[in-house]
C-alpha positions as CSV (number, residue, x, y, z in Angstrom):
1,X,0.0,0.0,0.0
2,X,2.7,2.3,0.7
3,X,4.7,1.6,-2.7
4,X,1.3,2.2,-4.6
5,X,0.7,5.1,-2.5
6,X,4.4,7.1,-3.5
7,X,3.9,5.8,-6.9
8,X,0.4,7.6,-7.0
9,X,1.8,10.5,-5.4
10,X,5.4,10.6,-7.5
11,X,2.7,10.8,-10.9
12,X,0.8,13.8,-9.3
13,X,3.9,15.8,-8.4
14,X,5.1,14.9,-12.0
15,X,1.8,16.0,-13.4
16,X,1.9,19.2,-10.6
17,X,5.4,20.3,-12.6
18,X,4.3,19.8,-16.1
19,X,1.5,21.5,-15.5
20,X,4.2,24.8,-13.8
21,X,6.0,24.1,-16.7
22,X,3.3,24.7,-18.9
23,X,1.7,27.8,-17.5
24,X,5.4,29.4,-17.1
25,X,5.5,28.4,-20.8
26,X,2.5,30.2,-22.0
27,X,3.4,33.2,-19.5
28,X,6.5,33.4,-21.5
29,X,4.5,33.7,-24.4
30,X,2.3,36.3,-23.5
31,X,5.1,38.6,-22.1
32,X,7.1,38.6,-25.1
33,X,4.5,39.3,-27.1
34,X,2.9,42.2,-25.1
35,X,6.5,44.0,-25.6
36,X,6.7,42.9,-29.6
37,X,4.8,45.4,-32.0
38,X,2.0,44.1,-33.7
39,X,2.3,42.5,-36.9
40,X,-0.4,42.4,-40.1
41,X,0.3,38.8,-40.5
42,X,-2.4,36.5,-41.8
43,X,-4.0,34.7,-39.1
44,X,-5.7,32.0,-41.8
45,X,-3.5,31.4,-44.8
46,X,-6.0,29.3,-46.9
47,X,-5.2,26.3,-45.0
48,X,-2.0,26.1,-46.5
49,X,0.2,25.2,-42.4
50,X,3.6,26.6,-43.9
51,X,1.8,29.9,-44.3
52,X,0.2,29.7,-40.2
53,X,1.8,31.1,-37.2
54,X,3.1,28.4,-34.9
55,X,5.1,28.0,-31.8
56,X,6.9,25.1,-30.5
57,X,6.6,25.9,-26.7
58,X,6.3,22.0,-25.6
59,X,9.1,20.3,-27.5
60,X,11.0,18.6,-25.0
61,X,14.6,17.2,-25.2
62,X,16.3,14.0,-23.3
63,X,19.6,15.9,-24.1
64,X,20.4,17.9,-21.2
65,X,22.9,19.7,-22.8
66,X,20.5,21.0,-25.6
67,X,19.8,24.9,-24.8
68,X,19.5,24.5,-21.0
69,X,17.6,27.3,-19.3
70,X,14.9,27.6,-16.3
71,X,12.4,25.5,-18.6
72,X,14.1,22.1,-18.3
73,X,14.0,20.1,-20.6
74,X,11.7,22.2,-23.3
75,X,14.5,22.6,-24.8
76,X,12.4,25.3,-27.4
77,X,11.5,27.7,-24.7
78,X,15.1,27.7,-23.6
79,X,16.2,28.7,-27.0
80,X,13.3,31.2,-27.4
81,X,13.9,32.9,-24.3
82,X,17.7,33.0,-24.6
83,X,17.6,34.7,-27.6
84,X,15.3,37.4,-26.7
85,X,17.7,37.8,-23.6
86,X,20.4,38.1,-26.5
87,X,18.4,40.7,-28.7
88,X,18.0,42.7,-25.7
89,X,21.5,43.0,-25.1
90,X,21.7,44.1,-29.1
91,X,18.3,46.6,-28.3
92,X,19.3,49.8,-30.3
93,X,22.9,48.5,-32.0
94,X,24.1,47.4,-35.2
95,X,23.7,43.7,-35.6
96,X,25.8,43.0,-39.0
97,X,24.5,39.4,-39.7
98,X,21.0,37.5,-38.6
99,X,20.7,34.2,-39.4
100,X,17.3,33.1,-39.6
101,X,16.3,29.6,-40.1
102,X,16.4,26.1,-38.5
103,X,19.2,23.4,-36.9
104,X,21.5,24.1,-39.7
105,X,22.5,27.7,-38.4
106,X,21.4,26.5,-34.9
107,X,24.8,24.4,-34.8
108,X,26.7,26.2,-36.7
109,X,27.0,28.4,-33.5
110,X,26.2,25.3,-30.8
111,X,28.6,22.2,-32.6
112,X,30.8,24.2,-34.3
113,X,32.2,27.3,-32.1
114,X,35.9,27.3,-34.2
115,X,34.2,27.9,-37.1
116,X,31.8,30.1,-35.5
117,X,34.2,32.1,-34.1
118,X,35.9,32.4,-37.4
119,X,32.9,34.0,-38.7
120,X,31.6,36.0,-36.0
121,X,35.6,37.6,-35.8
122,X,35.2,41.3,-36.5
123,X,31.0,41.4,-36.6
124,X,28.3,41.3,-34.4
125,X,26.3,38.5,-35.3
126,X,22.8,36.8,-33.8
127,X,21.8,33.5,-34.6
128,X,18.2,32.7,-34.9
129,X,18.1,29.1,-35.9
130,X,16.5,26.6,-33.9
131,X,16.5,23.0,-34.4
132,X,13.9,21.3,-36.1
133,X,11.7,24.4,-37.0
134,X,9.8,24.7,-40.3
135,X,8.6,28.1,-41.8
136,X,5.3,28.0,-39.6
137,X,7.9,28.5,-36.5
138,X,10.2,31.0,-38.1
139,X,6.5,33.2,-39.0
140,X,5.7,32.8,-35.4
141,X,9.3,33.8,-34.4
142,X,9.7,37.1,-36.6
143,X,6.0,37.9,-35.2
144,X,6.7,37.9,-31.4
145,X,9.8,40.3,-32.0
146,X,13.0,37.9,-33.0
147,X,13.6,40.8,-36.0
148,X,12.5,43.8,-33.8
149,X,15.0,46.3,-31.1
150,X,17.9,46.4,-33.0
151,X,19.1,47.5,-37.0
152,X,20.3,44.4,-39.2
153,X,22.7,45.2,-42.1
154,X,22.2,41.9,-43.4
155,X,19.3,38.7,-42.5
156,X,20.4,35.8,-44.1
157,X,17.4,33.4,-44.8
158,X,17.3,29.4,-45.5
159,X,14.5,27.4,-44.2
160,X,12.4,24.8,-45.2
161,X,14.1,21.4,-45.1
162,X,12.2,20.3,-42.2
163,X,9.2,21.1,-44.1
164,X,10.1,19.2,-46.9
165,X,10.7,16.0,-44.9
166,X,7.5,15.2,-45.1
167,X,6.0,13.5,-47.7
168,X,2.6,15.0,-47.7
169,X,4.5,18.6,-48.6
170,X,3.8,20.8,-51.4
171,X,6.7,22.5,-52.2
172,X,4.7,25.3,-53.9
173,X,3.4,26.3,-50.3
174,X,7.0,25.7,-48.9
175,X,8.2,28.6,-51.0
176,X,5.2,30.8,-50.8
177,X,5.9,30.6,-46.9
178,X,9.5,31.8,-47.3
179,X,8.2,34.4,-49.8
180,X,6.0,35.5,-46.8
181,X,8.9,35.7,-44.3
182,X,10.9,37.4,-46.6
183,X,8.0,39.9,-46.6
184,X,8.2,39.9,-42.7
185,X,11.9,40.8,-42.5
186,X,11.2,43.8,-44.9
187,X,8.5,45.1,-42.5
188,X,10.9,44.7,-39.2
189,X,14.1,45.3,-41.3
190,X,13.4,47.7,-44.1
191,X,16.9,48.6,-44.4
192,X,18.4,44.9,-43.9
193,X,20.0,43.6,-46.9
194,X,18.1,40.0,-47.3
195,X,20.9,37.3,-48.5
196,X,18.6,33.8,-49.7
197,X,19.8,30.6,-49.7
198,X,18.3,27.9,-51.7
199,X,17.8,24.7,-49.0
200,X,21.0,23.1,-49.3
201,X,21.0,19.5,-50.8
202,X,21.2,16.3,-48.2
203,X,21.7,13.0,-48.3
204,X,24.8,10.5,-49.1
205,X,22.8,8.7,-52.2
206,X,19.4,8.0,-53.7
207,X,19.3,5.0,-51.3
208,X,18.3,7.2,-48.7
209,X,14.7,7.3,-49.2
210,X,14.5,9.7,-46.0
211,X,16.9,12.1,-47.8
212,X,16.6,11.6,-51.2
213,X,12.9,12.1,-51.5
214,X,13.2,15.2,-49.3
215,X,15.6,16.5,-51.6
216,X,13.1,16.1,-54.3
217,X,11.1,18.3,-52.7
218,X,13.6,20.7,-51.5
219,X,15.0,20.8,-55.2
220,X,11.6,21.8,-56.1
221,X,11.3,24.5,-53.6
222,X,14.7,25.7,-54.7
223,X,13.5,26.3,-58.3
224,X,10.5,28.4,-57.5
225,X,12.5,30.6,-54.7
226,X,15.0,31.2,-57.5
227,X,12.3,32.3,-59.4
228,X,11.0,34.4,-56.7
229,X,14.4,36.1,-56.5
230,X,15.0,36.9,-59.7
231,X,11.4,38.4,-59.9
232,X,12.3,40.4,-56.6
233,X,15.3,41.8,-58.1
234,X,16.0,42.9,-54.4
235,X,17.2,40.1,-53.2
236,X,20.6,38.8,-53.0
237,X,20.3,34.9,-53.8
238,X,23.7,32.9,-53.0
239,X,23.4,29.3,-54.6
240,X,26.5,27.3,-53.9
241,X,24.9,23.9,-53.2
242,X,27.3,22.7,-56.0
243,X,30.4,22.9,-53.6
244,X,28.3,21.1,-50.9
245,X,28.3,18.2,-53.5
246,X,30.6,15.5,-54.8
247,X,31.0,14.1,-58.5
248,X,28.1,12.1,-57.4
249,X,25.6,15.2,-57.2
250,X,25.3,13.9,-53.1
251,X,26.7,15.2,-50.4
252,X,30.0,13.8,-48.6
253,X,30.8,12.8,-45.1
254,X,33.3,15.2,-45.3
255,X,30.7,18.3,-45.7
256,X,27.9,16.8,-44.0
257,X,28.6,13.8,-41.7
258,X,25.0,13.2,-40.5
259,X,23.8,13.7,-44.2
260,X,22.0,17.2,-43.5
261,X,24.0,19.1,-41.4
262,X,27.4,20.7,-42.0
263,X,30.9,19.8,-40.7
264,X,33.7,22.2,-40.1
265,X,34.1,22.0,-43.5
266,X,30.9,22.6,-44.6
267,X,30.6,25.7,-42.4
268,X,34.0,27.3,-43.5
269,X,32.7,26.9,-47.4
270,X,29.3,29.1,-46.3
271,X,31.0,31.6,-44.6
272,X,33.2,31.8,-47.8
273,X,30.3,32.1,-49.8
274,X,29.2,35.0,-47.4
275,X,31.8,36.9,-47.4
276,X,31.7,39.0,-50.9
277,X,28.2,40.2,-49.2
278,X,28.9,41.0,-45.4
């Protein structure tokens, strides 16, 4: 009876802190977003879910090393609120670079600090990629203030990949979505210089169905956001996905050991490809 009765109890204090967790969470939320301006952002994109606002507040982590903070182990919350504690640091400077986007600027800074340091050497630079998130999170981002307190010379945008790595994706809404956010930095950074990036290609071989048929998709994506750019005429499009390839048109161990995100090596040819525009 006793054993039954601590396990009964261990559950409801469990239950007690996920619930804290939660409402700190959702207090987070609201805060940051009573201090953002408003935004004219679509609240129902036709149904298309690349084009909706959407936060990731409840993603959770088993690494305790990912983003640690006073939310645990939702690992997203950490990140969120860490860099609104860095953007108030920046609140009325210069911020030469912003990367906006997902893991693969996420840990660039996180997994790769040489190189990071390397390119962050001379320039004050604020990373706003977060693991995992598709264009739904970055809209959601750029609409509770990640673009806003501070003047960017230069927001450099890729997104999408995670988007794409599903198979019920339309790569048509895909780019529509970053056509959107590239909408949202001009409204929060009129005088940024917006650098796109097509999604960069993954994958060791068309035996990775995972990878391969993503970067179907994200080949598809890349076409119209080329496109899209050209149309612009504002933009500054940077397409070296060639280098991030081998004679085999896939990408190498040696660039991207897990198959989708860059090494050392990989990083250092990005931050080459930068370079003529920072």
């Amino acid at each position: 009876m006793l054993t039954k009765s601590r396990s009964i109890d261990g559950r409801g204090k469990r239950k007690d802190d996920d619930n804290k967790m939660k409402r700190l969470m959702i207090a987070l939320a609201v805060v940051v977003a009573g201090l953002c301006p408003a935004t004219n952002a679509e609240e129902k994109p036709d149904g298309r879910v690349e084009l909706s606002s959407v936060a990731r507040m409840e993603s959770r982590t088993k690494d305790p090393k990912r983003d640690p903070g006073i939310f645990g182990d939702y690992w997203w919350a950490n990140r969120f609120l860490s860099r609104h504690q860095e953007i108030e640091k920046l609140k009325g400077r210069t911020v030469d670079v912003v990367l906006l986007g997902d893991s693969i600027m996420h840990f660039w800074e996180w997994k790769h600090p040489q190189s990071w340091a390397k390119f962050t050497a001379n320039r004050v630079a604020l990373n706003l990629g977060y693991g995992g998130d598709r264009t739904q999170n970055v809209i959601w981002r750029v609409e509770h203030g990640e673009l806003d307190g501070y003047e960017a010379k230069c927001v450099v945008l890729m997104i999408g990949t995670n988007n794409n790595s599903s198979d019920s994706t339309d790569p048509a809404n895909v780019a529509a979505a970053i056509e959107k956010i590239v909408g949202m930095i001009r409204q929060h950074q009129p005088r940024a210089k917006i650098v796109l990036h097509p999604i960069f290609p993954r994958g060791v071989s068309a035996a990775s169905a995972k990878h391969a048929n993503a970067r179907a998709r994200n080949d598809k994506t890349n076409a119209l956001l080329k496109a899209f750019a050209e149309r612009d005429g504002k933009i500054v499009w940077i397409d070296f996905n060639s280098k991030l390839v081998d004679e085999t048109g896939w990408v190498p161990a040696s660039i991207m050991a897990d198959q989708i995100h860059p090494t050392d090596a990989g990083y250092d040819i990005w931050m080459e490809a930068l370079a003529p525009v920072l």
